[in-house]
KOLDOMAR-137462 format. One line per 5 residues: number of its first residue (from 1); for each residue x, y, z of N, C-alpha, C. Coordinates in steps of 0.02 Angstrom, whole numbers, padded with zeros to 5 digits. Atoms other than C-alpha are relative to their C-alpha. Layout:
<pts>
NUM) X,Y,Z,X,Y,Z,X,Y,Z ~ ...
</pts>
This chain:
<pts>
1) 00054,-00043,00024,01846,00974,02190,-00006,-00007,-00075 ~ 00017,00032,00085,01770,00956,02011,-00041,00078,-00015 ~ 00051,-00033,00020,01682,01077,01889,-00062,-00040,-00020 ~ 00046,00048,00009,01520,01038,01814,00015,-00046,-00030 ~ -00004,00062,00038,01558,00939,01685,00043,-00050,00014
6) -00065,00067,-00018,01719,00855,01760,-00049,-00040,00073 ~ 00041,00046,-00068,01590,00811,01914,-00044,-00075,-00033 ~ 00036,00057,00027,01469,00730,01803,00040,-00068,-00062 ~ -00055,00079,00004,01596,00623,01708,00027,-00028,00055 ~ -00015,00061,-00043,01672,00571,01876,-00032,-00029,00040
11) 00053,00030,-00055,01510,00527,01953,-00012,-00074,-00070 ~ -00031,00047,00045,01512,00403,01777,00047,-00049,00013 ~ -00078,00038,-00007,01682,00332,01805,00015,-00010,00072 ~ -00017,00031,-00089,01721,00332,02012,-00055,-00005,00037 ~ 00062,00010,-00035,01541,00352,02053,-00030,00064,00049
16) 00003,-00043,-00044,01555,00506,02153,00033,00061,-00053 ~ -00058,-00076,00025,01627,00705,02136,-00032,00037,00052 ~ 00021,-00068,-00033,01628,00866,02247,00005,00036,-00037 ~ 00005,-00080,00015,01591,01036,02202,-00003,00027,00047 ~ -00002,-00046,-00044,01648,01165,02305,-00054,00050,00009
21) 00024,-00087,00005,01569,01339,02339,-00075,00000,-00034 ~ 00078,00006,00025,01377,01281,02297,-00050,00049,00056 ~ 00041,-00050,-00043,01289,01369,02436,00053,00066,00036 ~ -00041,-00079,-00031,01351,01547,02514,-00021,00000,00085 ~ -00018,-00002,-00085,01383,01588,02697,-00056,00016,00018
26) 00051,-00022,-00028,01219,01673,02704,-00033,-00055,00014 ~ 00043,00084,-00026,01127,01521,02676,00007,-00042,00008 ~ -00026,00057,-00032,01222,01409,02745,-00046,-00001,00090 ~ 00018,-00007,-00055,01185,01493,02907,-00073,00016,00026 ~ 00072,-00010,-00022,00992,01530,02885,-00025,-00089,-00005
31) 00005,00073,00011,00998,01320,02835,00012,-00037,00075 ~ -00005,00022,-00063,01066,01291,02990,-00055,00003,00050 ~ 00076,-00030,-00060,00933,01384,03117,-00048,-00029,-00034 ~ 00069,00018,00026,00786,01319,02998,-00010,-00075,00027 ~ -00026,00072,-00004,00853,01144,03016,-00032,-00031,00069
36) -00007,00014,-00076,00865,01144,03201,-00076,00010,00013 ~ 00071,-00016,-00014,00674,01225,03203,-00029,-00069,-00002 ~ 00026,00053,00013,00636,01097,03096,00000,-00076,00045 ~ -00030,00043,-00054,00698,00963,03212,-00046,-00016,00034 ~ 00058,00021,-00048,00589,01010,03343,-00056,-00007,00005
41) 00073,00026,00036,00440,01010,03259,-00011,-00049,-00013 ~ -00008,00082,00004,00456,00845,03196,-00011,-00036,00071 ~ -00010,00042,-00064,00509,00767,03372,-00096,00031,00032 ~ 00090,-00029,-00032,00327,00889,03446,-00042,-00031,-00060 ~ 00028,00034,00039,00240,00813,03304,-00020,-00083,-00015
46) -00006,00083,00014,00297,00628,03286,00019,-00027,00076 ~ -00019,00010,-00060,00357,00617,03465,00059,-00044,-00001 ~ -00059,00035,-00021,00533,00559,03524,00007,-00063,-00008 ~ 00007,00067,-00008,00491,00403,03561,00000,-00039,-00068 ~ 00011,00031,00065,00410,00326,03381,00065,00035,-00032
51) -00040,00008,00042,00573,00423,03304,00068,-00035,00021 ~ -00067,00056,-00024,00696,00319,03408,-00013,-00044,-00023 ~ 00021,00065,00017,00596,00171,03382,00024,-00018,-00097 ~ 00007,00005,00072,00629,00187,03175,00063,-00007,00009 ~ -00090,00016,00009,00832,00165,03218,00020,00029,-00041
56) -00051,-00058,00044,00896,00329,03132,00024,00052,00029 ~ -00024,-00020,-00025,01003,00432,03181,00011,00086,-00013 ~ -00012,-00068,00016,00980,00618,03166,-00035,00025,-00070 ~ 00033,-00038,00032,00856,00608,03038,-00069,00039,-00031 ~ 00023,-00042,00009,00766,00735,02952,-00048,00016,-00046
61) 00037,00009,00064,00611,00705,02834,-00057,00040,00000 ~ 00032,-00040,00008,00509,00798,02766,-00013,00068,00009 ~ -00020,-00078,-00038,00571,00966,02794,-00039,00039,-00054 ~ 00045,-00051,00055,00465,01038,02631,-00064,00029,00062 ~ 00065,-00005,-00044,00308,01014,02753,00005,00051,00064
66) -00004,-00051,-00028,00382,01112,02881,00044,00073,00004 ~ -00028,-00086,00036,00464,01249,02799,00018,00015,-00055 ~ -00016,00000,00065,00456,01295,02639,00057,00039,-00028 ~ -00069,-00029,00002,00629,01381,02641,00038,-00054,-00032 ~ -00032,00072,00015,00694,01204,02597,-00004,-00023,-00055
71) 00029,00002,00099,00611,01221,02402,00063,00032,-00013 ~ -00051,-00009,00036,00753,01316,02374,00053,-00025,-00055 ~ -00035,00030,00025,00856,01188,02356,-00007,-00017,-00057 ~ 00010,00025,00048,00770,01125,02217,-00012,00048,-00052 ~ -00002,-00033,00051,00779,01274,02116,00087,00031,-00017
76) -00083,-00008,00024,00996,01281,02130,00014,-00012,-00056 ~ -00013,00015,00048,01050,01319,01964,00061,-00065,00001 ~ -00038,00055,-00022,01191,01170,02026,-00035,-00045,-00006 ~ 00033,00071,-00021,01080,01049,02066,-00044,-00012,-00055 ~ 00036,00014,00081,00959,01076,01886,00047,-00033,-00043
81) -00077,00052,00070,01131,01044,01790,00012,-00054,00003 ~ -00023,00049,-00012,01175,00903,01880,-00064,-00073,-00021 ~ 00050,00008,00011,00987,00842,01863,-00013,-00028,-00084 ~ -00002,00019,00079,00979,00869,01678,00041,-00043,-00019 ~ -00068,00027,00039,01132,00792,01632,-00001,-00077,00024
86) 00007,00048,-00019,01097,00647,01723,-00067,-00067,-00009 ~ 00088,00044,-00028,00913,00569,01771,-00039,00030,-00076 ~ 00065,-00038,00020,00841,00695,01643,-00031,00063,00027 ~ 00050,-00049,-00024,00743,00845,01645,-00078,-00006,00029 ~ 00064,00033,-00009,00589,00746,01667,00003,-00042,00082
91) -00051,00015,-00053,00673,00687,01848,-00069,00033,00040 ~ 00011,-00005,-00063,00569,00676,02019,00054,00000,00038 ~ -00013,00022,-00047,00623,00706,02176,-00022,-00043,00054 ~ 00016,00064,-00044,00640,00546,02275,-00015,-00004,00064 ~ -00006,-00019,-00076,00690,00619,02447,00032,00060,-00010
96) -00047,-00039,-00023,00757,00774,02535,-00009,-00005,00071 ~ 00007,00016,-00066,00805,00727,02697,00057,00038,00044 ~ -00064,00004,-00032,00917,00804,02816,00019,-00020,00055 ~ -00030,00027,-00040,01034,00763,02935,00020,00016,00057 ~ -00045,-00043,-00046,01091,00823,03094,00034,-00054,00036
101) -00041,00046,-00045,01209,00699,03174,00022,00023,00044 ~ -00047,00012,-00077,01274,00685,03352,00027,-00013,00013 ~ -00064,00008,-00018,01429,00705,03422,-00021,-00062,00062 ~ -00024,00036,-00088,01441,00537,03538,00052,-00029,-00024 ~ -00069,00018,-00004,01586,00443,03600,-00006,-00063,-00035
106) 00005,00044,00031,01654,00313,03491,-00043,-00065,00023 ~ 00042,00058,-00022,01591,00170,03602,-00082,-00004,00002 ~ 00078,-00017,-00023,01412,00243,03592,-00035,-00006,-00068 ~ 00030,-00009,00060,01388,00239,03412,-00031,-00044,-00015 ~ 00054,00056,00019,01237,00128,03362,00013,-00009,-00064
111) -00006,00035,00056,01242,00022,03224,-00079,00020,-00050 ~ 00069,00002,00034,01104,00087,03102,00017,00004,-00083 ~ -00004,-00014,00072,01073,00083,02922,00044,00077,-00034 ~ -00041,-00082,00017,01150,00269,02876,00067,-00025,00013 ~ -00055,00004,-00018,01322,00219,02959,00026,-00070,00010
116) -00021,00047,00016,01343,00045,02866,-00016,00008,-00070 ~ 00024,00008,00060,01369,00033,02689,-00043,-00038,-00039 ~ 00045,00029,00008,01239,00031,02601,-00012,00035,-00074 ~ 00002,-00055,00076,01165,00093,02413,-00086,00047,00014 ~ 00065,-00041,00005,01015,00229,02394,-00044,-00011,-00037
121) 00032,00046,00057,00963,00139,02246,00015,-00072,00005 ~ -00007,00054,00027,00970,-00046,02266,-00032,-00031,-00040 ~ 00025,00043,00041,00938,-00096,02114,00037,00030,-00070 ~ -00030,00001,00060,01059,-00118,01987,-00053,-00011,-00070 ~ 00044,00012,00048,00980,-00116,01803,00067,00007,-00047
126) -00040,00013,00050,01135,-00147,01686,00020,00052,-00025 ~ -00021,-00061,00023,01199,-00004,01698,-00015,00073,-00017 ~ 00026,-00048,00010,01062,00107,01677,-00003,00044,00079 ~ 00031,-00016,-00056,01058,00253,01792,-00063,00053,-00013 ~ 00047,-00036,-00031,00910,00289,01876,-00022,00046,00043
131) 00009,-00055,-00068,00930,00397,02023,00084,00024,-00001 ~ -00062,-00018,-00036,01063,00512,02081,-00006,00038,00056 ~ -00010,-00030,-00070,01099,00586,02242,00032,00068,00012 ~ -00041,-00070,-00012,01150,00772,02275,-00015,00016,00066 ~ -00010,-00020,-00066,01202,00813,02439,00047,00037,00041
136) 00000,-00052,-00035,01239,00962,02550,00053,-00004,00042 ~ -00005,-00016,-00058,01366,00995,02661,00028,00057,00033 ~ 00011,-00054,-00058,01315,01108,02794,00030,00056,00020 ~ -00077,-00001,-00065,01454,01081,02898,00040,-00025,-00015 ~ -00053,00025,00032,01637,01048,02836,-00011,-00047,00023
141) -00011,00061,00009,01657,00883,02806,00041,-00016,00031 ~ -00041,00004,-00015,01763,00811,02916,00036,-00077,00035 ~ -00005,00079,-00021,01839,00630,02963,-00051,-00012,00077 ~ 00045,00021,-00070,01776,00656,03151,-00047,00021,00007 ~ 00072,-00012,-00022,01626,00736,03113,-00055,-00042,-00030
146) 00042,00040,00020,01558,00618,03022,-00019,-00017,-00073 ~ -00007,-00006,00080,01600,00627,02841,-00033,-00065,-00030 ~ 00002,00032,00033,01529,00529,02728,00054,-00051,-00057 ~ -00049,00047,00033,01622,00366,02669,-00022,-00021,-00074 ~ 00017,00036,00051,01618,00300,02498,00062,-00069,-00043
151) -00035,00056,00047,01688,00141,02393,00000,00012,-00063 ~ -00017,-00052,00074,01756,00243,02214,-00012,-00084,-00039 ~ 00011,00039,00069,01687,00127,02054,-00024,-00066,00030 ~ 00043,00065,-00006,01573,00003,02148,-00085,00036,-00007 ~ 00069,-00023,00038,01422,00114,02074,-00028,-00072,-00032
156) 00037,00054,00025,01311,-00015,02000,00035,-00071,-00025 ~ 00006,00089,-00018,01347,-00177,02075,-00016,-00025,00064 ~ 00070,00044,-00072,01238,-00275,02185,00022,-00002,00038 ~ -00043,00019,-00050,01363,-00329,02302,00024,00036,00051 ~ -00032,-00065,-00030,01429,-00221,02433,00091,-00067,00014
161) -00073,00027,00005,01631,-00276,02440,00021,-00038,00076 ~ 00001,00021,-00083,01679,-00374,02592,00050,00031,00056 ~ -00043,-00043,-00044,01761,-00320,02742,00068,00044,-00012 ~ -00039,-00029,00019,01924,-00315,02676,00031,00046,-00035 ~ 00016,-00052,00048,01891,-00226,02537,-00024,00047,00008
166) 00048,-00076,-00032,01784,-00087,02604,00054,00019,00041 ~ -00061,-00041,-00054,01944,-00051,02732,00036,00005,-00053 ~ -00031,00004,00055,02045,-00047,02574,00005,00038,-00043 ~ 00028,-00036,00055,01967,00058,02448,-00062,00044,00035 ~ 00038,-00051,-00004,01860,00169,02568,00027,00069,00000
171) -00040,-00067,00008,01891,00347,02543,-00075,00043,00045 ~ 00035,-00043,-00033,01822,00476,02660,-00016,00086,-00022 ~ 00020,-00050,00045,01723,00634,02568,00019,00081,00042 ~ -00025,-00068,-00046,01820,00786,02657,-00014,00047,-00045 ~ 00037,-00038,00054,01742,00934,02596,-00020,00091,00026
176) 00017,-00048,-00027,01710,01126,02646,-00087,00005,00004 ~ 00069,-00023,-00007,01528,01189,02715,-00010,00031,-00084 ~ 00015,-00020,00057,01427,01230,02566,00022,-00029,-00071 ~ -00011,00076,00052,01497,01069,02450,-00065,-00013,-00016 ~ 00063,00077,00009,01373,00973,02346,00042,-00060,-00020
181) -00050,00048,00009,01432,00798,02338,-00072,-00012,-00041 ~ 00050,00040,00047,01346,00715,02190,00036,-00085,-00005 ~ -00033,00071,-00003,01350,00501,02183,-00049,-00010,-00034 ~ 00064,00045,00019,01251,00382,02083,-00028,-00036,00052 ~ 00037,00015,-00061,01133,00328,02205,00013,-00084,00003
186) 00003,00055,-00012,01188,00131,02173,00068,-00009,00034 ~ -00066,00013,-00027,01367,00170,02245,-00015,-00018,00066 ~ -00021,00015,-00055,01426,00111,02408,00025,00033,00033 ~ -00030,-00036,-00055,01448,00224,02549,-00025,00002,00071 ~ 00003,00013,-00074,01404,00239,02738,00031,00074,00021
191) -00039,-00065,-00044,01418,00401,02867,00023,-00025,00031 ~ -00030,00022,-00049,01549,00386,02964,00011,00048,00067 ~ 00001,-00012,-00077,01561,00417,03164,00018,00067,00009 ~ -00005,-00078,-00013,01533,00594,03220,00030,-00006,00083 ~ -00055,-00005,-00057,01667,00625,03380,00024,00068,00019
196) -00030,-00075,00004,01699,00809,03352,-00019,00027,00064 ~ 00042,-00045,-00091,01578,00862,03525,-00053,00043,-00046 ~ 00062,-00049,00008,01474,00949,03404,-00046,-00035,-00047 ~ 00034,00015,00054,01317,00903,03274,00015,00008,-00057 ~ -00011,-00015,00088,01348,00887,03090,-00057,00012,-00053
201) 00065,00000,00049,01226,00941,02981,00023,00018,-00104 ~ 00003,00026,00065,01196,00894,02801,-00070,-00009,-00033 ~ 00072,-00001,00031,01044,00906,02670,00021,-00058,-00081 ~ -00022,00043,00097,01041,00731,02531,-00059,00025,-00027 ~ 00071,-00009,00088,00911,00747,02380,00017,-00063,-00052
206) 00005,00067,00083,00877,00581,02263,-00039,00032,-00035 ~ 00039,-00027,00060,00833,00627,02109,00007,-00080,-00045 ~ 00032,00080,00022,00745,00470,02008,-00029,00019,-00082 ~ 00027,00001,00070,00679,00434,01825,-00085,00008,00027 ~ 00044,-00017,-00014,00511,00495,01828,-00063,-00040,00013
211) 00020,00055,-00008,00437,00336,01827,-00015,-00030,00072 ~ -00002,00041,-00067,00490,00275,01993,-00010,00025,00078 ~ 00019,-00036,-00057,00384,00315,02148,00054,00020,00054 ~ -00031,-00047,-00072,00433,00440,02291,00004,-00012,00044 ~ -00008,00019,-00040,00492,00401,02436,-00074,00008,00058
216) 00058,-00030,-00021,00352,00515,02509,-00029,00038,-00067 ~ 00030,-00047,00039,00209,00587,02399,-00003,00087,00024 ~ 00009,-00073,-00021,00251,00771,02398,-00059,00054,-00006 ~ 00082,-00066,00031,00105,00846,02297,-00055,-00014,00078 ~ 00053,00018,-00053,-00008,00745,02432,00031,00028,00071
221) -00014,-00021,-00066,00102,00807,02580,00002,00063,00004 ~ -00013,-00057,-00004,00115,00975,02528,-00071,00018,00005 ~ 00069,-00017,00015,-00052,00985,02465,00025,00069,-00069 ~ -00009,-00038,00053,-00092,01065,02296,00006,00074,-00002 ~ -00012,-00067,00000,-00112,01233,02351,00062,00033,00005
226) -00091,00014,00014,00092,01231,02390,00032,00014,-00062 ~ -00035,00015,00070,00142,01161,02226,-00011,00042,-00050 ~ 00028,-00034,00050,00040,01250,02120,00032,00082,00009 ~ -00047,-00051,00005,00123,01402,02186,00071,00014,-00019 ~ -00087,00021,00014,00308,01328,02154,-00017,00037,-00085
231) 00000,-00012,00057,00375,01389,01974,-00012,-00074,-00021 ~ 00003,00043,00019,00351,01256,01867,00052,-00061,-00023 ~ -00046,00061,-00002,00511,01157,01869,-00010,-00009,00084 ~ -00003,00012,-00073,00497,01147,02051,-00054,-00061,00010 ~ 00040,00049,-00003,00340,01067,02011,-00003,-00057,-00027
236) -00040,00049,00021,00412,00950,01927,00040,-00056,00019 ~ -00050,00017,-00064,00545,00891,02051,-00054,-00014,00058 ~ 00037,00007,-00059,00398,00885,02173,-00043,-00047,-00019 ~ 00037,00047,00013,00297,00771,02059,-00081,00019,-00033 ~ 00079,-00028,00019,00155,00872,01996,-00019,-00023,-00058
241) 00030,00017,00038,00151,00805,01832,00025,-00041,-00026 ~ 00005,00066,00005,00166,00629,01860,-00033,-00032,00046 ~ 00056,00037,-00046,00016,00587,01972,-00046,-00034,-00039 ~ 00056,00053,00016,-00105,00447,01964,-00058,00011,00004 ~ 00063,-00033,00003,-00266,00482,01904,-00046,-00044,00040
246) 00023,00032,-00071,-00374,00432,02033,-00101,00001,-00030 ~ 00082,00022,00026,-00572,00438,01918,00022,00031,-00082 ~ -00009,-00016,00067,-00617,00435,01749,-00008,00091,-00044 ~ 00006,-00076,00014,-00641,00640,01745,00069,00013,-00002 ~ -00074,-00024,-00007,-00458,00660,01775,00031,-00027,-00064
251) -00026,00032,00046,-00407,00539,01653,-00034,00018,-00090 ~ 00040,-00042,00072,-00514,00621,01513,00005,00067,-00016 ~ 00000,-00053,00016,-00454,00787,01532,00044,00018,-00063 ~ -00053,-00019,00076,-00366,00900,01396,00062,-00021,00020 ~ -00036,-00014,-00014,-00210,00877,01377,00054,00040,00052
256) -00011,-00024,-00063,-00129,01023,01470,-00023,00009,00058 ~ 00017,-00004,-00070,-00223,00982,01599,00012,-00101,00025 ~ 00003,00066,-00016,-00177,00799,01610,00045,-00015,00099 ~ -00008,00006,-00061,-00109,00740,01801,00070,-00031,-00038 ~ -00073,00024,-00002,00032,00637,01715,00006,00026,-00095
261) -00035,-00031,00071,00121,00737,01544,00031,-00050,-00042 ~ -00048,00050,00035,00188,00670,01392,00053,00034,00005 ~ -00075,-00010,-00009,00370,00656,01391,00034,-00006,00068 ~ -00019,-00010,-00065,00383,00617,01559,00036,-00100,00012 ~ -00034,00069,00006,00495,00449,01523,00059,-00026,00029
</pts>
């Protein structure tokens, strides 16, 4: 476990850190039931089928769209600190996706992107970081439920380490419900195999230089009437004022009314 500042130096130096005791029991457990709602909305929405077909495993996008309980997150005085200190105050959010993984038996576990190492950012830039990752968990962390693996101080390098090496130097992120695990989004990690009999649930968040498009456009998925109600760092994190002006009326307005702000670098 880390404080703030010892988190964000060892997300620097090993690439990773936990913090304990970030969310409280209450809302751990209203995170949970929302989650699960959320779930089935999605599946009645996108239908079963097209989300098998995408080969992921338990997950969970776009949960702003169907419940705005899930903005929260992005107003955790935890997750601003980690934010600032990192990407910037000027910082989109990239993704918030969550997770609910499934307890099957080892022999059943499909091979998908999530549960092979892999980076959230591929794309080394010499060191510069661009994105970081803050992520949730739920549900204690636990080897058989499906903890998240990582490779400590292969943050920004292209390569992912070869077999031997990844059995070698992986370390598994054991962690109490209500952890944020913060990583630079170019490290090397992989979920590993949930066996417990029960679901694991977990909420990540990339946070990106403000520059570099969103995974999903939030302003456009939320729709402005949404955002415009968020406080204004929220709107921020959601992208409100770094949109593309789309006619020359937009692009000619005043200042504080511009679509993309100065200082947004």
């Amino acid at each position: 476990m880390a404080g703030m500042t010892a988190a964000i130096a060892d997300v620097g130096t090993r690439g990773y850190a936990i913090v304990e005791g970030v969310i409280d029991h209450d809302m751990l457990a209203e995170t949970r039931d929302r989650m699960c709602q959320v779930r089935d909305r999605i599946v009645a929405d996108v239908g079963a089928q097209r989300l098998a077909r995408a080969g992921e495993l338990g997950v969970l996008r776009l949960m702003l769209k169907y419940d705005p309980f899930f903005l929260k997150f992005l107003a955790l005085p935890s997750v601003l600190a980690i934010v600032d200190a990192t990407v910037s105050d000027t910082a989109i959010l990239h993704l918030q996706n969550g997770f609910i993984l499934p307890s099957l038996a080892a022999a059943e576990h499909p091979e998908v992107f999530q549960n092979t190492y892999h980076q959230d950012f591929p794309r080394v830039l010499n060191g510069y970081l661009a994105s970081i990752n803050v992520f949730f968990a739920i549900d204690d962390f636990r080897r058989e439920n499906g903890a998240t693996w990582v490779l400590p101080g292969t943050q920004q390098t292209p390569k992912c380490p070869v077999a031997e090496e990844r059995a070698a130097r992986g370390v598994v992120l054991e962690c109490p419900a209500g952890s944020m695990i913060v990583f630079d989004s170019t490290l090397w990690h992989a979920a590993g195999p949930n066996t417990s009999g029960r679901d694991r649930l977990a909420i990540n968040h990339q946070f990106t230089r403000s520059w570099i498009k969103q995974q999903i456009d939030y302003v456009r998925a939320l729709g402005n009437q949404v955002v415009e109600a968020q406080a204004p760092r929220t709107q921020q994190l959601l992208g409100w004022y770094t949109r593309v002006v789309t006619s020359l009326d937009e692009y000619y307005r005043p200042p504080e009314q511009r679509l993309y702000r100065a200082g947004q670098g």
